[in-house]
C-alpha positions as a Markdown table, in Angstrom:
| # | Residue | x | y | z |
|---|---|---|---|---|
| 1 | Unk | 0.0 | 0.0 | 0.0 |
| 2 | Unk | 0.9 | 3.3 | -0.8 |
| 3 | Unk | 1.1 | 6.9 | 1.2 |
| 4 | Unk | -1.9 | 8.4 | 3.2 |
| 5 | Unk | -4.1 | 10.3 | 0.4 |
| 6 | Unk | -3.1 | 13.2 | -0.1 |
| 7 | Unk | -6.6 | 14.9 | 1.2 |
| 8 | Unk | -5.8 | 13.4 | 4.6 |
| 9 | Unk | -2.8 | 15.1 | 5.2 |
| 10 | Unk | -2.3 | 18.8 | 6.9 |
| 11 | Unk | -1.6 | 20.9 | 3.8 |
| 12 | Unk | 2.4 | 21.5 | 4.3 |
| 13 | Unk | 2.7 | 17.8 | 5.7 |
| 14 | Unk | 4.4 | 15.5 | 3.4 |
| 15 | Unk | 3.0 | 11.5 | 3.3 |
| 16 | Unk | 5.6 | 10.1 | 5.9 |
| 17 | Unk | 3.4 | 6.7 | 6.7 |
| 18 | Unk | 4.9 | 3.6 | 5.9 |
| 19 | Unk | 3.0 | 0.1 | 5.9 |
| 20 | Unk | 2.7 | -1.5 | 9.2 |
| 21 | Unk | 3.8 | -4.7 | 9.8 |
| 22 | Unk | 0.4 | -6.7 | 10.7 |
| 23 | Unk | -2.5 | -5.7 | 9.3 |
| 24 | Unk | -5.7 | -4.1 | 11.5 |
| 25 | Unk | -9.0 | -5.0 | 10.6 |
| 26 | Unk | -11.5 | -1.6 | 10.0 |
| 27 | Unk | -15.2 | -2.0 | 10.8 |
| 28 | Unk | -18.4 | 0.3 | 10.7 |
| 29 | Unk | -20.3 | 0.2 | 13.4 |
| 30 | Unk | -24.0 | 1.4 | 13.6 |
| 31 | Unk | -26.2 | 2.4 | 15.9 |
| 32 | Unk | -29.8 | 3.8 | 16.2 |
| 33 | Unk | -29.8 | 7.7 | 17.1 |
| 34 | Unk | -31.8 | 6.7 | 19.9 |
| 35 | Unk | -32.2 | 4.0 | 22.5 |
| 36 | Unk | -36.3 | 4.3 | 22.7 |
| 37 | Unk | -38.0 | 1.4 | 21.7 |
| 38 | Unk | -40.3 | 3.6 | 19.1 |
| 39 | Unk | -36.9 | 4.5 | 17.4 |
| 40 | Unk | -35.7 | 1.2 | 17.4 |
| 41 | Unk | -39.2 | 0.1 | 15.7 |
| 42 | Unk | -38.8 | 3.1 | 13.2 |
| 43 | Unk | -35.5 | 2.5 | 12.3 |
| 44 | Unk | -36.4 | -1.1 | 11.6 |
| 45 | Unk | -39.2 | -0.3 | 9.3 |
| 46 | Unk | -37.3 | 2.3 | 7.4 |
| 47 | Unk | -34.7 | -0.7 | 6.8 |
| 48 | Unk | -36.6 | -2.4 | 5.1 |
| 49 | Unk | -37.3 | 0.6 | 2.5 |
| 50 | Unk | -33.6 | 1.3 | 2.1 |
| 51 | Unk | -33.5 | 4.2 | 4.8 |
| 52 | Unk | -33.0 | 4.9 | 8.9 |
| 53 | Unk | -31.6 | 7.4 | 10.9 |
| 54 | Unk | -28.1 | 6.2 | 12.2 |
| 55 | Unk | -25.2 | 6.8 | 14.0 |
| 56 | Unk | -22.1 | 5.6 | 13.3 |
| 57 | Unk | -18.8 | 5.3 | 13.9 |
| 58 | Unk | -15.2 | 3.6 | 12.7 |
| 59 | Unk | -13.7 | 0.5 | 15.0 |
| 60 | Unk | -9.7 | 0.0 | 14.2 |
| 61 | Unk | -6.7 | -0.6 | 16.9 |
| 62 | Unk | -9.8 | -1.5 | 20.0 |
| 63 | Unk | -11.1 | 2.1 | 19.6 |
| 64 | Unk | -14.0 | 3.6 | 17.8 |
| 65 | Unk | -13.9 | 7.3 | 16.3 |
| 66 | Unk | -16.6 | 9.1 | 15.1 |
| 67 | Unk | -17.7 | 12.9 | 14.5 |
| 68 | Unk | -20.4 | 15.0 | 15.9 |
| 69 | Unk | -21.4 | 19.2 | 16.9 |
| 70 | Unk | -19.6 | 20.6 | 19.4 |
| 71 | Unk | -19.0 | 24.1 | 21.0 |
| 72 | Unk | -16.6 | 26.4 | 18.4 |
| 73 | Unk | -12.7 | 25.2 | 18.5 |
| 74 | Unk | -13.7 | 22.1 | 19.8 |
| 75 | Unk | -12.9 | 19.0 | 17.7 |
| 76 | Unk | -16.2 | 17.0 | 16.4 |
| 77 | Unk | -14.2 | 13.6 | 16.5 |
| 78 | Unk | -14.3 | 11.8 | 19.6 |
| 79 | Unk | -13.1 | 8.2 | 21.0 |
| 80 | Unk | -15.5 | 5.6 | 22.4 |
| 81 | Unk | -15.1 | 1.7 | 23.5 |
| 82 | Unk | -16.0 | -0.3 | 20.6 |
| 83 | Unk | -19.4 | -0.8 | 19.9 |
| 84 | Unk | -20.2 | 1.1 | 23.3 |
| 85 | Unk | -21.1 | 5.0 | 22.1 |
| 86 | Unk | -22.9 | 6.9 | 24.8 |
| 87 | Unk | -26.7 | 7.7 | 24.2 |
| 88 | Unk | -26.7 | 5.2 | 21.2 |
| 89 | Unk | -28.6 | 1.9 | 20.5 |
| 90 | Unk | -25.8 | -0.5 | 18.5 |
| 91 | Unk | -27.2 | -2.4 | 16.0 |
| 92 | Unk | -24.3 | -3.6 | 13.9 |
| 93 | Unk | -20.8 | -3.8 | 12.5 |
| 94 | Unk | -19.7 | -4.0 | 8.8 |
| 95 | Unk | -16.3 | -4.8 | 7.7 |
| 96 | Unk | -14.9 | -2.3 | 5.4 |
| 97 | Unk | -11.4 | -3.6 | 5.3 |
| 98 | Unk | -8.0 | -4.2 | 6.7 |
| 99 | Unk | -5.4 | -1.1 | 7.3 |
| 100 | Unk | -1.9 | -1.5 | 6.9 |
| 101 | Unk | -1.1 | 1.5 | 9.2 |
| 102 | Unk | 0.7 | 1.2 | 12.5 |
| 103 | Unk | -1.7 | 2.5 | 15.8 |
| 104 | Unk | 1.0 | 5.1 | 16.0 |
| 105 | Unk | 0.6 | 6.1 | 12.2 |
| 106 | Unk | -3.7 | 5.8 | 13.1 |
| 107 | Unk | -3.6 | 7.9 | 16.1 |
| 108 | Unk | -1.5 | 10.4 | 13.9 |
| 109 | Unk | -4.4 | 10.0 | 10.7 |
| 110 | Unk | -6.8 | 10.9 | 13.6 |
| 111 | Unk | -5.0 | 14.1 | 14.8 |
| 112 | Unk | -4.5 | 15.6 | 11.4 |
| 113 | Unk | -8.7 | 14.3 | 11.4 |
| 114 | Unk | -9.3 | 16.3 | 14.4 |
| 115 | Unk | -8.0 | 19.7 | 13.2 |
| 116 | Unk | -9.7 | 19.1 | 10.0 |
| 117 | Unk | -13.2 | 18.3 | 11.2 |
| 118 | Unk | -14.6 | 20.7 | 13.7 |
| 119 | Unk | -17.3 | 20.4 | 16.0 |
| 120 | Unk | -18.8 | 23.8 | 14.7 |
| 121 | Unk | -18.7 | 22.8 | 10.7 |
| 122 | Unk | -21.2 | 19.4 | 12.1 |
| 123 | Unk | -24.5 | 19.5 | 9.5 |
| 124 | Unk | -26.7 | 17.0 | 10.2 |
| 125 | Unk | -27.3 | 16.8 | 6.0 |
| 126 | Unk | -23.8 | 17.7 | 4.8 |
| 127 | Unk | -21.1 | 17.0 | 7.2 |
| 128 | Unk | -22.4 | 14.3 | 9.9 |
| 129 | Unk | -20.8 | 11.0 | 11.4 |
| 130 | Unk | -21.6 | 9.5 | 8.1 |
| 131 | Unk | -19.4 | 11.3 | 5.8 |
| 132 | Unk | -16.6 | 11.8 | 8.5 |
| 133 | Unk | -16.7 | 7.9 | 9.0 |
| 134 | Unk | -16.5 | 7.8 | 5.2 |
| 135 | Unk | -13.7 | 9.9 | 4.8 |
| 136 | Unk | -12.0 | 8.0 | 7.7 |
| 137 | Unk | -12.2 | 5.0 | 6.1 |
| 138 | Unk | -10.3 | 6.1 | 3.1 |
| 139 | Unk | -7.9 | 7.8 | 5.2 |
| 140 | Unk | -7.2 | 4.6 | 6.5 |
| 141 | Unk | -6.6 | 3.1 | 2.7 |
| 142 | Unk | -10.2 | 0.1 | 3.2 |
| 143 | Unk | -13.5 | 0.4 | 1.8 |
| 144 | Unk | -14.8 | 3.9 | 1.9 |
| 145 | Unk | -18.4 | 3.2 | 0.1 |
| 146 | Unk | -20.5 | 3.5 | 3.2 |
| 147 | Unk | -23.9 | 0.8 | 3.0 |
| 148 | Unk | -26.8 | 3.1 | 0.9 |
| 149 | Unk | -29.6 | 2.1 | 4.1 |
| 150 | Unk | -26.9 | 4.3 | 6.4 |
| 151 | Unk | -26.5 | 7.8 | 4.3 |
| 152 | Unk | -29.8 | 7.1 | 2.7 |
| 153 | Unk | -31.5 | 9.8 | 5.2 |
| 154 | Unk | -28.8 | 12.5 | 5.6 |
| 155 | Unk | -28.0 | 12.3 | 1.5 |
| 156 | Unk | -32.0 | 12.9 | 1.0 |
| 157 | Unk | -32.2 | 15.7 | 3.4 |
| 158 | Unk | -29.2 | 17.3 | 1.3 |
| 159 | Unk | -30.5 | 16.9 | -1.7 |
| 160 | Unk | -33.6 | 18.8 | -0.3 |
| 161 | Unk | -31.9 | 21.4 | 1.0 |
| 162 | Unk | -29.7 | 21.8 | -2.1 |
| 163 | Unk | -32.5 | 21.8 | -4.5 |
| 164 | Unk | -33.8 | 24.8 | -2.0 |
| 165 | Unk | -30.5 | 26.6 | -2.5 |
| 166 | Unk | -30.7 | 26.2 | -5.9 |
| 167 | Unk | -33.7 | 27.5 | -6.7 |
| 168 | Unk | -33.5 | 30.2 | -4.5 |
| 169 | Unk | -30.1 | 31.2 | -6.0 |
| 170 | Unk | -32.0 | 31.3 | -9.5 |
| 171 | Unk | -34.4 | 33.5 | -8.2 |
| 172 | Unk | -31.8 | 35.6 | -6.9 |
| 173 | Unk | -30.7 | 35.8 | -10.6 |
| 174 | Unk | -34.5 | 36.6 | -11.8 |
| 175 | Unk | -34.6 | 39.1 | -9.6 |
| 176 | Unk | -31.8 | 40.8 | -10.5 |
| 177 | Unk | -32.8 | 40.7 | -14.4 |
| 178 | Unk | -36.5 | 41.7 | -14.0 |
| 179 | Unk | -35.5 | 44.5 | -11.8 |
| 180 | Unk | -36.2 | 44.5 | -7.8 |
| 181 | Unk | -39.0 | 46.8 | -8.2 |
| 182 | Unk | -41.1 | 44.3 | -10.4 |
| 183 | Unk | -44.7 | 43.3 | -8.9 |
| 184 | Unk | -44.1 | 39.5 | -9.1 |
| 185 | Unk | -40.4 | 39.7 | -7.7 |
| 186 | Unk | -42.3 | 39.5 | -3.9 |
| 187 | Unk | -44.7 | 37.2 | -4.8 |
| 188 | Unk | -42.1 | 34.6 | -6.2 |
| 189 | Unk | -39.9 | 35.7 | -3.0 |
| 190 | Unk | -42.3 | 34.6 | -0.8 |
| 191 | Unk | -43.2 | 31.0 | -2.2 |
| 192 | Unk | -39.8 | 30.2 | -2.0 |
| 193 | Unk | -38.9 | 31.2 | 1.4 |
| 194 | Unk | -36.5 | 33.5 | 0.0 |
């Protein structure tokens, strides 16, 4: 295996990883958002239609990382016993692979993480513990294509709220080319939420 990619490095820090010697098995591990029994029921019928709302988090070297909101300069990643996350239900692990880093050269990938994953840039549609256990996973050179049922939720609710953004954008542009003072302009404004 080759160098740490290049988008998990510090930008003035050269790739200086070099495969470990024994190999360290990566896996997903899921949980429901909540420990109720009406989530649990919820998330189980939304499985079955390709869907839930999930936590999740990244097991290598007996520790699990994962990313959520925090207070500003605070680091979003945070370390948990396997399988153990604090106000979560687990419901499963997925193996995404085997990493050929050291724990040294992981606990390194997760500081270079930390600094690059805030707790204030959390979105709970564009930059949750989904795509930060995504990203980790490629960091750490294994699968990376997280299971469709996990980001189906969070990649629908960004899709809504980009379609919003996009539309409200164009109207922006209408706007600007029919003049603000035009009768419709508030009209259109307001079906939009603009």
């Amino acid at each position: 295996m080759g160098a740490v990619p290049s988008a998990c490095l510090a930008h003035n820090e050269r790739p200086r990883w070099r495969a470990a010697e024994t190999r360290s098995p990566v896996l997903l591990n899921i949980y429901d958002i909540e420990v109720s029994c009406e989530v649990f029921v919820l998330n189980q019928a939304l499985r079955q239609l390709g869907s839930g709302a999930f936590h999740c988090g990244v097991e290598v070297i007996n520790r699990e990382w994962s990313f959520q909101g925090t207070k500003p300069r605070i680091t979003g990643v945070f370390c948990s016993p396997p399988k153990k996350c604090d106000g979560y239900r687990f419901v499963e692990s997925i193996p995404m692979g085997m990493s050929r880093f050291s724990e040294q050269e992981i606990i390194q990938l997760i500081k270079t993480l930390e600094a690059e994953w805030p707790g204030r840039s959390y979105s709970p549609t564009h930059r949750n513990c989904t795509y930060f256990s995504q990203k980790f996973c490629e960091c750490l050179g294994v699968c990376c294509h997280m299971p469709s049922w996990v980001m189906q939720l969070a990649g629908a609710g960004k899709e809504v709220l980009d379609t919003k953004d996009y539309y409200q954008e164009a109207l922006r542009g209408a706007q600007c080319t029919l003049g603000c003072d035009d009768p419709i302009s508030p009209r259109l404004r307001a079906r939009v939420g603009a």
